[in-house]
C-alpha positions in Angstrom: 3.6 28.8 189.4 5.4 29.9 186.1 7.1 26.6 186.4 3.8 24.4 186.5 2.3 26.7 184.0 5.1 25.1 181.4 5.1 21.6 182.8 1.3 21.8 181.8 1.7 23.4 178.9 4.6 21.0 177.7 2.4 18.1 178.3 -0.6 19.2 176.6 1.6 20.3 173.2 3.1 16.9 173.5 -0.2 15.3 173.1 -1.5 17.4 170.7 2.0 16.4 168.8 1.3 13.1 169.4 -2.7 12.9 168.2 -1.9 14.7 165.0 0.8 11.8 164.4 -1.7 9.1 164.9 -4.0 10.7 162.6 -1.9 11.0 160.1 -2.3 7.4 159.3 1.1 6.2 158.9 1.8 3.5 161.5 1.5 3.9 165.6 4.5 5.4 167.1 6.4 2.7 169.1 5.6 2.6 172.1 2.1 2.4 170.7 3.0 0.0 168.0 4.4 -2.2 171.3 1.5 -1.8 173.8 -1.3 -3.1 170.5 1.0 -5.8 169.8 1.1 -6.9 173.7 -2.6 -6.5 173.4 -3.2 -8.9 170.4 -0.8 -11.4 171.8 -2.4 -11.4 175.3 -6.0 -10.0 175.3 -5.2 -7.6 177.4 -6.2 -3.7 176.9 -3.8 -1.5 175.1 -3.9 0.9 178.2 -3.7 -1.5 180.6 0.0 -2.8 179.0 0.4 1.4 178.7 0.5 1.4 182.8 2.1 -1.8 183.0 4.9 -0.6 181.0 5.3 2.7 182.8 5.2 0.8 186.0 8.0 -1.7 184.8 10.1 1.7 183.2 9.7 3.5 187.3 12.1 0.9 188.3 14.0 1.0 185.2 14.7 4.7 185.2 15.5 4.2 189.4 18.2 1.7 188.4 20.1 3.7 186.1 19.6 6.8 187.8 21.0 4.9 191.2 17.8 6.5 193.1 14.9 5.9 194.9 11.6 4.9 193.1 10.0 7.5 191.7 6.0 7.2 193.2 5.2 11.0 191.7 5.6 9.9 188.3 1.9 8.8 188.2 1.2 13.0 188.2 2.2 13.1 184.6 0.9 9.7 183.6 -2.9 11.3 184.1 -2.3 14.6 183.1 -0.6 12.6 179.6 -3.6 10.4 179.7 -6.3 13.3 180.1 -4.7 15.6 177.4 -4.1 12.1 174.8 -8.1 11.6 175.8 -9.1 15.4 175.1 -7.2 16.4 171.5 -7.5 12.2 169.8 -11.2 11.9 170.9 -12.6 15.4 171.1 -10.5 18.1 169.5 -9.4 16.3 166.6 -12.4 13.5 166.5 -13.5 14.4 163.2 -10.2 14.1 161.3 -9.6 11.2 159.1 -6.7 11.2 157.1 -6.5 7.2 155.9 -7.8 8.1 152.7 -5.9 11.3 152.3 -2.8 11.5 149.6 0.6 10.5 150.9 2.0 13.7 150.7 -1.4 14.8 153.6 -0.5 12.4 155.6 3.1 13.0 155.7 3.0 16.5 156.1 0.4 15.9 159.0 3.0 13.5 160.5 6.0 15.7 160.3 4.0 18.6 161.8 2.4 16.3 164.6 6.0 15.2 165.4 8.0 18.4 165.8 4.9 19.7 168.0 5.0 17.0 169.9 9.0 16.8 170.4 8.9 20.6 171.0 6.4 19.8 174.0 8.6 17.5 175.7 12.1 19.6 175.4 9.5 22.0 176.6 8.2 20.1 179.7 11.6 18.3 180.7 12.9 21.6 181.0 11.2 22.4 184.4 12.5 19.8 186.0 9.5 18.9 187.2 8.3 14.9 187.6 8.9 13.5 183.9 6.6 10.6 182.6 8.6 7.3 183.2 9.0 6.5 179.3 10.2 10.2 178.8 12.3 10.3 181.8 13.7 6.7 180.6 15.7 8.3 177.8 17.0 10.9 180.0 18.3 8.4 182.5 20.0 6.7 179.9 22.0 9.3 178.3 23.0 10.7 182.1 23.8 7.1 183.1 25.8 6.8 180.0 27.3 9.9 179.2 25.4 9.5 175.5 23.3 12.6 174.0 19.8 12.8 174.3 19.2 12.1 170.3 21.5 8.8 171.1 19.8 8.4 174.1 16.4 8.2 172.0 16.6 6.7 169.1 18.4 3.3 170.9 15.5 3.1 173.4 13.2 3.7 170.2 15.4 0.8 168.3 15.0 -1.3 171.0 11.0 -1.1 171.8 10.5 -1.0 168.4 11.9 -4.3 168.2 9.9 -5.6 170.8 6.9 -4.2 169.1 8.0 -6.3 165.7 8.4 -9.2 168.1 4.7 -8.4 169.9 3.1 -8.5 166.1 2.3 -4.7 166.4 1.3 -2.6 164.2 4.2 -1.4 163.2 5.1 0.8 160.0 6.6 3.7 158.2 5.4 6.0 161.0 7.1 3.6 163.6 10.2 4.1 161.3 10.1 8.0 161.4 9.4 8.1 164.6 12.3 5.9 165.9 14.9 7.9 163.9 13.8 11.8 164.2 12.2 11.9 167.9 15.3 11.9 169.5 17.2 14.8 167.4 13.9 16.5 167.1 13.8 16.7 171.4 17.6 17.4 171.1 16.7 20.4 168.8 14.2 22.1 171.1 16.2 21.2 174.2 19.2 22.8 173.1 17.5 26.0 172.0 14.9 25.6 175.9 18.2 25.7 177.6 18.9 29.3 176.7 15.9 30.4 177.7 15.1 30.6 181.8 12.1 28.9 183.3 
């Protein structure tokens, strides 16, 4: 129970993270950036490319973990999508920081980040089903023997490319993002790993 507790818990931090980024004005993180530039090039709903993706990244993570396909990773995909739903268009609804001074919206960023990196060296830790895109970076660095902030940022170079080549929306947040997720998770999962759960 104490285990599901934190899984929960890790998720909904995560997304809190992760609304206070896009809020903060400065570019869509890159997965985002990716799925809006799919969307303009196609027609086809941001969300819909958003389960698309994770679909295509099951089968991903199952090759270079050498396992089975993963069917439970949908569990975190709708507990992700409910939490993304409740803080973006409920809690934080009524902030609007595209007009806000540079220095706002970088703060709000950097903040919105670290929560949202602590949530995931948070959730991960349970060993509990991770979301595909968050277990893809984990496969990686176990497949090649690379450390988690490696792992990261060279999944975050790559879609970030992809979103460039998609026409998303891509920008200084995109940037930030790519670089400091990874040794942001890296941070918290090195100091999670002391602690039991």
């Amino acid at each position: 129970m104490k285990r599901i507790f934190i899984y929960i818990s890790g998720i909904a931090i995560t997304y809190l993270g992760t609304s206070i980024v896009v809020k903060s004005a400065l570019g869509a993180g890159f997965w985002s950036a990716l799925f809006v530039g799919l969307h303009n090039q196609t027609g086809l709903p941001s969300g819909l490319w958003f389960g698309l993706a994770q679909c295509i990244i099951v089968f991903i993570n199952a090759f270079l973990n050498k396992s089975s396909i993963e069917y439970t990773a949908i569990i975190p995909i709708l507990i992700e999508s409910a939490f993304f739903t409740l803080w973006l268009d409920y809690a934080l609804r009524h902030v609007h920081l595209e007009s806000a001074p540079i220095a706002v919206k970088g703060t709000a960023f950097i903040v919105g980040l670290i929560i949202a990196t602590l949530g995931v060296a948070l959730y991960i830790q349970t060993k509990l089903t991770r979301s595909p895109v968050d277990e893809l970076f984990l496969a990686v660095s176990a497949r090649f023997q690379w450390r988690i902030s490696t792992s990261q940022i060279s999944v975050a170079v790559i879609v970030t490319l992809l979103a460039c080549w998609a026409g998303g929306p891509v920008g200084l947040g995109t940037l930030l993002a790519m670089l400091l997720m990874g040794p942001f998770v890296e941070f918290w999962n090195d100091r999670f790993k002391k602690i039991a759960i």
